[in-house]
C-alpha positions as semicolon CSV with decimal commas, in nm:
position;residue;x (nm);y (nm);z (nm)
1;X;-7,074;-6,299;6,419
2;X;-6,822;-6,065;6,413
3;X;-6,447;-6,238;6,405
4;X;-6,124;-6,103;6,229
5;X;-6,224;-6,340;5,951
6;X;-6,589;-6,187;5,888
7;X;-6,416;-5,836;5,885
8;X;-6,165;-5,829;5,664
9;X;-6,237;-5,757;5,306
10;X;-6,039;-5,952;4,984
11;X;-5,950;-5,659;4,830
12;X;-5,834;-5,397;5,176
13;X;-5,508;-5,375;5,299
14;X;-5,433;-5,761;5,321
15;X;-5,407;-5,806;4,964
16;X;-5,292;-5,437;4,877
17;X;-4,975;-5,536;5,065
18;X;-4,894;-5,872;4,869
19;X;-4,667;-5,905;4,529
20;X;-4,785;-5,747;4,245
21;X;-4,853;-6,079;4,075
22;X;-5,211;-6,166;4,264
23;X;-5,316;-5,834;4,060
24;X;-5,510;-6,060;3,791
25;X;-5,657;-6,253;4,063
26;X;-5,834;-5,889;4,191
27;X;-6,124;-5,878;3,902
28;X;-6,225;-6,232;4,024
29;X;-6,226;-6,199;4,351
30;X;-6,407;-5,834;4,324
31;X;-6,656;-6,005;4,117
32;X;-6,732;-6,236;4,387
33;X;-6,825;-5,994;4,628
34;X;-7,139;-5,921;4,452
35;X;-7,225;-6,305;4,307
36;X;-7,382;-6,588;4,513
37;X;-7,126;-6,747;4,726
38;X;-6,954;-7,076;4,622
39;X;-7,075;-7,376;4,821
40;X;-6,781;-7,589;4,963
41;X;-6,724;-7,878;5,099
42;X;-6,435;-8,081;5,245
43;X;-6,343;-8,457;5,267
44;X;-6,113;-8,498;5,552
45;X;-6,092;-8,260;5,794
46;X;-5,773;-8,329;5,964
47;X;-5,467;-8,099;5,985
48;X;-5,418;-7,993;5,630
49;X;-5,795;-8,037;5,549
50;X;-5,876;-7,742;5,771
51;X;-5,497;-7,534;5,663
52;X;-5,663;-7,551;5,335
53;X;-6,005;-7,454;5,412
54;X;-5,932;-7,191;5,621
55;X;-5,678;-7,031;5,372
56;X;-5,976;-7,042;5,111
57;X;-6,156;-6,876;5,357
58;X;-5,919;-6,573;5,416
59;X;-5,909;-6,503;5,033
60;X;-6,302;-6,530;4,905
61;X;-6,677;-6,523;5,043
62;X;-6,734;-6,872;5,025
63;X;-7,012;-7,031;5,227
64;X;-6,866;-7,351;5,390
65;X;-7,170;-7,595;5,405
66;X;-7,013;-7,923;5,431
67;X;-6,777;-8,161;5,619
68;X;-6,649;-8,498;5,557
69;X;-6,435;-8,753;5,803
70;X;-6,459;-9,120;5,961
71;X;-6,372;-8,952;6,285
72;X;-6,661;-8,847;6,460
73;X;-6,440;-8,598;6,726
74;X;-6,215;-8,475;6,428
75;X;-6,490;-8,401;6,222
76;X;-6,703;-8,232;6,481
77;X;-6,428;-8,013;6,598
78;X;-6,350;-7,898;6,266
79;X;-6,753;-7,791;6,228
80;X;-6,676;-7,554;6,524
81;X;-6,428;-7,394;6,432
82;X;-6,579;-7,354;6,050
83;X;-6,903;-7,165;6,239
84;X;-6,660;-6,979;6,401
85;X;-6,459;-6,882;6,112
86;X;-6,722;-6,825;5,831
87;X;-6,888;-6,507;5,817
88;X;-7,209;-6,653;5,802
89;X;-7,186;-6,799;6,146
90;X;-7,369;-7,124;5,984
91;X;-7,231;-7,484;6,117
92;X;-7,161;-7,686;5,812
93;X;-7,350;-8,026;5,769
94;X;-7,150;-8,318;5,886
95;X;-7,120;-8,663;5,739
96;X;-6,952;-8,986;5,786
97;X;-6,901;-9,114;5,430
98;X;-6,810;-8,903;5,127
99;X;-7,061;-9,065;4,905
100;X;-7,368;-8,900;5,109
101;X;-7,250;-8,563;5,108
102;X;-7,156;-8,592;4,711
103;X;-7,517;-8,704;4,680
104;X;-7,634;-8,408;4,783
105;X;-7,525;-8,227;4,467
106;X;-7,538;-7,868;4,601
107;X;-7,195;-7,833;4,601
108;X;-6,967;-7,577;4,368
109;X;-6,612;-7,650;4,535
110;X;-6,486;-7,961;4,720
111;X;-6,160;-7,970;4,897
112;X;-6,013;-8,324;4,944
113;X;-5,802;-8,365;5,203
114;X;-5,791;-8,775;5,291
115;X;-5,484;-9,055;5,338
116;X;-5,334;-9,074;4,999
117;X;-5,545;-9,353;4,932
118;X;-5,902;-9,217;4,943
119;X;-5,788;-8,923;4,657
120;X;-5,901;-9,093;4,395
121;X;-6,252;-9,220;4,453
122;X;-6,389;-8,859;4,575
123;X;-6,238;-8,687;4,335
124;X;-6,436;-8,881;4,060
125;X;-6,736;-8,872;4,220
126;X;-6,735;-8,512;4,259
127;X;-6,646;-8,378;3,937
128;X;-6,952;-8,636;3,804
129;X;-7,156;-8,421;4,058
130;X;-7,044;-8,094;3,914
131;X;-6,818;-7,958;4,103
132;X;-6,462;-7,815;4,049
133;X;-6,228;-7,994;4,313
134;X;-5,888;-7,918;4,499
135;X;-5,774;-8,242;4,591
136;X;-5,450;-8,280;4,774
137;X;-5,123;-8,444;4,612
138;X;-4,985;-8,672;4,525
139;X;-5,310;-8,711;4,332
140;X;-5,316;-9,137;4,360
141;X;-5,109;-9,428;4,474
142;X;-5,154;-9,644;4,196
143;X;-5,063;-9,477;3,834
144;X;-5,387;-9,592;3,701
145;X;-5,611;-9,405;3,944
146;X;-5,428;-9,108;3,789
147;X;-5,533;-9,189;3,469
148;X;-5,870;-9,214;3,578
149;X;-5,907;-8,878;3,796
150;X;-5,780;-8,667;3,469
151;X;-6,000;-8,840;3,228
152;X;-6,318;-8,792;3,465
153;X;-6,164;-8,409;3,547
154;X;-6,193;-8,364;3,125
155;X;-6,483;-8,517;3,103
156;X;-6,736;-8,337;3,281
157;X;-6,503;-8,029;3,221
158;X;-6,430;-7,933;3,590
159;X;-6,142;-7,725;3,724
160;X;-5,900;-7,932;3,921
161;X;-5,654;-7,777;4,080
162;X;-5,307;-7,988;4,306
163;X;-5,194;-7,910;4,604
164;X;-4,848;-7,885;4,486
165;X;-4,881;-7,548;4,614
166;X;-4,482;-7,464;4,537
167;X;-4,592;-7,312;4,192
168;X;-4,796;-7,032;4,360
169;X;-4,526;-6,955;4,667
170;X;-4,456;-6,615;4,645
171;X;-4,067;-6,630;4,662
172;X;-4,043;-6,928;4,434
173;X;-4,272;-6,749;4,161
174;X;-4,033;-6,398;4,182
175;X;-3,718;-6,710;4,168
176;X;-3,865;-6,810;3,833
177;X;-3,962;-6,464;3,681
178;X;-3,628;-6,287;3,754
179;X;-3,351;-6,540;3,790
180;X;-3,478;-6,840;3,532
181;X;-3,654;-6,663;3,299
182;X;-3,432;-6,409;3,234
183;X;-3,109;-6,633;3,195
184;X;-2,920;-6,557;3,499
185;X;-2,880;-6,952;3,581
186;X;-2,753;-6,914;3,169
187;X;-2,823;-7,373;3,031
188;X;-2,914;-7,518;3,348
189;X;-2,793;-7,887;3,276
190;X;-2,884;-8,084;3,637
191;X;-3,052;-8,070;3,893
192;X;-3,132;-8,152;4,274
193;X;-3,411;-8,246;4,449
194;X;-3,416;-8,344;4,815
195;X;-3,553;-8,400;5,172
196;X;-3,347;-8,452;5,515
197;X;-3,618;-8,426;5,752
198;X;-3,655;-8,715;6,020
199;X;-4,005;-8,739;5,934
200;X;-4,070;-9,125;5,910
201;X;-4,225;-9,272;6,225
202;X;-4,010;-9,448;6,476
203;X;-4,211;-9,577;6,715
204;X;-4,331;-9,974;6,728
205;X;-4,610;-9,988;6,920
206;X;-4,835;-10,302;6,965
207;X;-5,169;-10,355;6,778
208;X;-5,480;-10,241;6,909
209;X;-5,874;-10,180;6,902
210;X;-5,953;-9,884;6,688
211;X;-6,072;-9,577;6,929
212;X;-6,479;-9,546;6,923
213;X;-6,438;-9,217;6,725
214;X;-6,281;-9,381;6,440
215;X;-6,463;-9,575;6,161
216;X;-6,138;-9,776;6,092
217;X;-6,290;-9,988;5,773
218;X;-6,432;-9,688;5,644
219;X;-6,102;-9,541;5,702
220;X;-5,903;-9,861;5,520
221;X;-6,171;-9,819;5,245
222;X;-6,008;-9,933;4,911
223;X;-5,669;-10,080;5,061
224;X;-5,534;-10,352;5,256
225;X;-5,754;-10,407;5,599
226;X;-5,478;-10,450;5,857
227;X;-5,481;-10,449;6,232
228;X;-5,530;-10,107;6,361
229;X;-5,253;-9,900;6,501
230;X;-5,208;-9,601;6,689
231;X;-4,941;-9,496;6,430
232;X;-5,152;-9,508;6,101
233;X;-5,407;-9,238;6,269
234;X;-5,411;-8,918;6,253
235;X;-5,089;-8,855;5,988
236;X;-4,827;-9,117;6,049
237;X;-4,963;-9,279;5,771
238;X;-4,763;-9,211;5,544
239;X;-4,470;-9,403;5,688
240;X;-4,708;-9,697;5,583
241;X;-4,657;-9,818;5,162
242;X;-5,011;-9,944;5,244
243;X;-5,138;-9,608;5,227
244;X;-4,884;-9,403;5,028
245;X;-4,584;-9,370;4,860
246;X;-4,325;-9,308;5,111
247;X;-4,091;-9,005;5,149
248;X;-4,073;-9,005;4,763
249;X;-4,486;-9,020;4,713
250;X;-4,515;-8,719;5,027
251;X;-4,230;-8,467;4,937
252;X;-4,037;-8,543;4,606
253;X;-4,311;-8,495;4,453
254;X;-4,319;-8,113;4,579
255;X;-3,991;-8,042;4,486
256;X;-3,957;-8,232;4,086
257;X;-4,319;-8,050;4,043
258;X;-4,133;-7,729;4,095
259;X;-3,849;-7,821;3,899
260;X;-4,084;-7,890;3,637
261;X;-4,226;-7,626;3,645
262;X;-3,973;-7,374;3,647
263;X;-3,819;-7,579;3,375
264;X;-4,141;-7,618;3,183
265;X;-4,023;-8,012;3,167
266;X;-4,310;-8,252;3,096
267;X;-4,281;-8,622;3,142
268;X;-3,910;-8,826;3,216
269;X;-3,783;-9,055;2,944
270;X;-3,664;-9,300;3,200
271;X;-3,695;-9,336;3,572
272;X;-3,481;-9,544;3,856
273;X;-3,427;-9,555;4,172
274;X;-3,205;-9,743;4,481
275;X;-3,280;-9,726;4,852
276;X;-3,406;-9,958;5,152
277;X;-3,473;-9,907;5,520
278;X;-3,098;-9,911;5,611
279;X;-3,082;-9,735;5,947
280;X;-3,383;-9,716;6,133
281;X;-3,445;-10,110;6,137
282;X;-3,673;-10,122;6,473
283;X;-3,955;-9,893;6,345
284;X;-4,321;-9,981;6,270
285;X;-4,271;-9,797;5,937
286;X;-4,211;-10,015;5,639
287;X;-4,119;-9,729;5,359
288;X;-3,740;-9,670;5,287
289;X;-3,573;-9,469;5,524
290;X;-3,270;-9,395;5,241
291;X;-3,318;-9,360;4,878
292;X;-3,243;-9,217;4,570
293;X;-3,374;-9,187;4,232
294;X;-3,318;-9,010;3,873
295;X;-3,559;-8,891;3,652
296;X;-3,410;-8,839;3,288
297;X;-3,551;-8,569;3,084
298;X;-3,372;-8,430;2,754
299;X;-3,024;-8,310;2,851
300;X;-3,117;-8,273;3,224
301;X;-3,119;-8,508;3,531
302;X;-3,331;-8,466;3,819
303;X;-3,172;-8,637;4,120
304;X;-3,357;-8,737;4,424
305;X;-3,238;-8,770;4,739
306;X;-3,386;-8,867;5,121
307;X;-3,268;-8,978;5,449
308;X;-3,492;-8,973;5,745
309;X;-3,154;-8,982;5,956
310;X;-2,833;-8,759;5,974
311;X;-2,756;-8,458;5,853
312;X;-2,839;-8,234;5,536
313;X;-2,570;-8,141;5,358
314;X;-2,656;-7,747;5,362
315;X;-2,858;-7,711;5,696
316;X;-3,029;-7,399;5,558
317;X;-3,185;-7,632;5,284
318;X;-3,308;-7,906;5,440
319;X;-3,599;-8,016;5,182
320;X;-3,553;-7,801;4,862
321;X;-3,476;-7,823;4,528
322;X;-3,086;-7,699;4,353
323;X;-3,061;-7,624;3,977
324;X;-2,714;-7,616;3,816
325;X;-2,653;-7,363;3,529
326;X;-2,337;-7,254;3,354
327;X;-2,351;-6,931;3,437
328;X;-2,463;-7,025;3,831
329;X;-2,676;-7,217;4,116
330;X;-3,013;-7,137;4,292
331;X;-3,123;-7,379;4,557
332;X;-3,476;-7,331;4,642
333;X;-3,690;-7,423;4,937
334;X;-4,034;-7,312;5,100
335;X;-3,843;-7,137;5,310
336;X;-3,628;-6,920;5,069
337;X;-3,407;-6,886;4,759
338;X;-3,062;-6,798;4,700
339;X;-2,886;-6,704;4,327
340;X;-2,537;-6,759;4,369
341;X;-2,382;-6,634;4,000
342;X;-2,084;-6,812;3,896
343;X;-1,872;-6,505;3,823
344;X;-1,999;-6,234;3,558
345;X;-2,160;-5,866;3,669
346;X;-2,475;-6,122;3,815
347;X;-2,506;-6,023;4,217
348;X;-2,592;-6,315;4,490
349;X;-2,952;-6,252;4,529
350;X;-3,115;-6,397;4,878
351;X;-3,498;-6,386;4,976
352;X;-3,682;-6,547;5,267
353;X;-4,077;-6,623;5,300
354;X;-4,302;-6,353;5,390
355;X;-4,534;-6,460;5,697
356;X;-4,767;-6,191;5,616
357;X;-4,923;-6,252;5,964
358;X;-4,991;-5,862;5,996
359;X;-5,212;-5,911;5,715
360;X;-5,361;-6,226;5,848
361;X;-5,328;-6,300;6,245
362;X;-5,505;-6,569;6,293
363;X;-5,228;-6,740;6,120
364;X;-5,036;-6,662;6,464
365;X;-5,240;-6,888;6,696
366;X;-5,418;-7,156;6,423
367;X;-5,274;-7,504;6,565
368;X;-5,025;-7,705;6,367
369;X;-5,018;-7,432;6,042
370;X;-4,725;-7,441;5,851
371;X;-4,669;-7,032;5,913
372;X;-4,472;-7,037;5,638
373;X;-4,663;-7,188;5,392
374;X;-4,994;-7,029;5,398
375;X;-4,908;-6,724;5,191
376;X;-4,840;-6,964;4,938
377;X;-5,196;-7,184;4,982
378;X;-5,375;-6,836;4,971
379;X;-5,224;-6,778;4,661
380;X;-5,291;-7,140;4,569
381;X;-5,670;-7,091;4,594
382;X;-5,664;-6,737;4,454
383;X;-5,531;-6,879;4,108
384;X;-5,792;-7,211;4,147
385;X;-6,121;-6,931;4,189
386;X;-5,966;-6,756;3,905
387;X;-5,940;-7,089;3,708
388;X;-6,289;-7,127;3,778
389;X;-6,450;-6,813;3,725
390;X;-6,225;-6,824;3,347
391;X;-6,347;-7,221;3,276
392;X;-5,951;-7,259;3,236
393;X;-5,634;-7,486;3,347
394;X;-5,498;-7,356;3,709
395;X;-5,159;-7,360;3,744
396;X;-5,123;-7,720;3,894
397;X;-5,398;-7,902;3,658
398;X;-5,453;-8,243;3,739
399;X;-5,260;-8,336;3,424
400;X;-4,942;-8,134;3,586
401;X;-5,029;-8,376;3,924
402;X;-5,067;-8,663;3,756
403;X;-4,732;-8,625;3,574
404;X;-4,539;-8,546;3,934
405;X;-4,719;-8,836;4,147
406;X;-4,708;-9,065;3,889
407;X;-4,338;-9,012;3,817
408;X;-4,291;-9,059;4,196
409;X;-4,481;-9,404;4,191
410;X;-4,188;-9,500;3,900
411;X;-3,932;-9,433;4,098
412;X;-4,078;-9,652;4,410
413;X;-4,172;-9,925;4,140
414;X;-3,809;-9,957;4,003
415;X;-3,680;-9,963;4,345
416;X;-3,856;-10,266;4,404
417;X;-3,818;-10,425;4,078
418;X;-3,418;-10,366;4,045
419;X;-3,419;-10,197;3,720
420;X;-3,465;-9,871;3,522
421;X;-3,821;-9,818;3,407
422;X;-3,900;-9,600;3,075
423;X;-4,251;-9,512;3,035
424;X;-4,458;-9,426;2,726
425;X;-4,756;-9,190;2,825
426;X;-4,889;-9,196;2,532
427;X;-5,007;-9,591;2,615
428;X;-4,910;-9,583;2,993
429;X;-4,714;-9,869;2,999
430;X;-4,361;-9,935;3,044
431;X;-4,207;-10,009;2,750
432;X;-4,135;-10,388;2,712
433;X;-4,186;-10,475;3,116
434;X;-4,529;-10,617;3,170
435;X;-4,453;-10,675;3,479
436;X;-4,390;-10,307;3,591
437;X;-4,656;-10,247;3,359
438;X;-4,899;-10,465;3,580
439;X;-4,769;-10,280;3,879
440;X;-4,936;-9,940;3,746
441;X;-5,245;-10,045;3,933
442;X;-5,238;-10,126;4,291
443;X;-5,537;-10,432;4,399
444;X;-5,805;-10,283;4,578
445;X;-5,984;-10,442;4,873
446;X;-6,392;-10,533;4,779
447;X;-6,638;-10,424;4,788
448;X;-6,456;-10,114;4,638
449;X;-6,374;-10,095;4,268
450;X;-6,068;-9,952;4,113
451;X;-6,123;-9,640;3,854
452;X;-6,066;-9,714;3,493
453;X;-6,001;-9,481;3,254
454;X;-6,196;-9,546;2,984
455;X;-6,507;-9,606;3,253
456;X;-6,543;-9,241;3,455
């Protein structure tokens, strides 16, 4: 089958025309032309399931041969549009529960793209099954799970690679190289992180019979089994703390990942956190529609920030990330960057996405992309076949996710428990509060059994 996908070659004019840093990624990718293809599969094919796949399949000749989701029409529309996609032509095998297409064991790659929820479970299984996984952040609700996922991911020594896709955005990596790195922000001393869109639910619409595509216990799976509602399926689940970790689990997360990053900052000394559902009182939702939080790290503060009402205070920056040095500011978003020097011979430096939809069309007309994110998923899975084809650590290791989500899940935990929360993760536990300490594990609904650590 002949489609813009089959034609285009890794290594022609689409990837000649990026930033000179995907040049190490060339060897591996070359070397994959003439090696059998990786077999992939995915577990949840809904809307970034496929964004993922799909970017995986502009970038390396990959053989697609499996599909996982508890909705039957989701899951077979996504096996169409894989056939038409791949340059094989093949229709992937389709399954209903994660556990039989694990079984199969014939698989080199699995994406997993599920509710927040059902990260944890696949991921284990897959890595026992041998294969190197991309699993979507934040890696876990529960701070335990995490422990579990990057004990199993050493283990049986497979690559796992986050989605916290801001460390391989084009724009944010040249923000790093030639205004951090080289001193320009001079001690940087504080910084922002923050999110203004109205993105929690609103609605508060009545209970109702699961539709006849949707496997709605096999959906629940490990948590709570509550009435089904027309909210929690596809993607507004997230305004549900059943299934996530609010605002704070979804997108601060992104944005203290990048500032740890760019910082090379490792875990906070102490976390807290204040916030409620203070505006938007008649929604279904029942995560915080205001709230702030600190994370304390030697001599810098990380403060979050999100409304899901209002205004943002700089309307170009409306989810981003602001670092405060002595010698000047760069906010940073996955839109852009802007260096503002604080006097000095330093020059305001300014720099927006690239699309890079001459290089890839079919990012023009794929429904519900985030345009201006795929460059930086392409480059995402570049640096995750690279980590593969080395045996090494891609840039967002599980250990890197686990320290972000599980950060995030402090902050939630001392808003609900009134107090600050300083965590040793050497033990995982927080120091002399058993009962935030029992909190690190979330109860999960039978016959499913929560991951342990010590038992991957």
């Amino acid at each position: 089958m002949s489609t813009p996908f089959a034609r285009r070659q890794i290594l022609g004019a689409g990837l000649a025309a990026t930033s000179s840093f995907l040049l190490p990624y060339r060897e591996t990718i070359a070397a994959m032309q003439d090696a059998p293809k990786k077999r992939v599969g995915l577990i949840g094919t809904g809307w970034y399931g496929k964004a993922d796949l799909f970017r995986l399949l502009q970038v390396a000749p990959v053989e697609v041969v499996s599909l996982c989701d508890v909705d039957s029409t989701m899951l077979n529309d996504a096996a169409d549009m894989v056939k038409e996609r791949q340059k094989s032509g093949q229709r992937p095998r389709t399954y209903s529960d994660y556990r039989k297409l694990l079984a199969e064991k014939d698989l080199d790659i699995v994406l997993i793209a599920t509710p927040d929820h059902w990260h944890a479970l696949p991921m284990i299984e897959a890595v026992k099954n041998g294969a190197d996984v991309y699993v979507q952040k934040p890696i876990s609700v529960d701070v335990v799970e995490g422990q579990a996922m990057l004990a199993a991911a050493r283990k049986y020594n497979r690559v796992v690679q986050v989605g916290t896709q801001r460390r391989s955005t084009p724009h944010l990596i040249e923000a790093k190289k030639q205004i951090i790195d080289t001193g320009l922000l001079g001690k940087i001393s504080h910084a922002e992180v923050y999110c203004y869109y109205h993105m929690r639910a609103r609605e508060n619409p009545p209970d109702s019979p699961p539709p006849a595509n949707l496997d709605f216990e096999m959906w629940t799976g490990p948590a709570p089994l509550l009435p089904y509602n027309k909210l929690v399926h596809p993607r507004s689940w997230r305004a549900f703390n059943e299934y996530g970790n609010g605002i704070v689990g979804d997108m601060c997360i992104h944005m203290l990942d990048t500032v740890r990053w760019m910082l090379g900052l490792g875990w906070p000394t102490r976390v807290s956190s204040q916030g409620g559902i203070f505006v938007d009182k008649a929604s279904r939702a029942n995560i915080p529609d205001t709230q702030s939080a600190v994370f304390e790290f030697p001599e810098l503060n990380v403060l979050w920030t999100h409304r899901s009402w209002g205004d943002p205070p700089d309307p170009a920056y409306p989810w981003g990330a602001t670092l405060y040095g002595d010698k000047g500011t760069l906010k940073l978003s996955v839109q852009s960057y802007d260096f503002i020097p604080r006097g000095g011979d330093a020059k305001p430096v300014h720099r927006d996405v690239k699309l890079e939809l001459d290089e890839y069309p079919e990012d023009k007309v794929e429904k519900d992309l985030e345009r201006h994110v795929a460059p930086a998923i392409r480059v995402h899975m570049l640096d995750f076949l690279k980590a593969i084809a080395d045996r090494s650590k891609p840039v967002a290791d599980i250990e890197q996710g686990h320290i972000s989500t599980a950060s995030c899940i402090l902050a939630n935990l001392s808003m609900k428990l009134g107090r600050t929360l300083t965590f040793d993760p050497s033990q995982h536990v927080v120091v002399g509060d058993e009962q935030a300490t029992a909190m690190l594990r979330r109860p999960y609904r039978a016959p499913w059994v929560h991951p342990e650590p010590n038992q991957v």
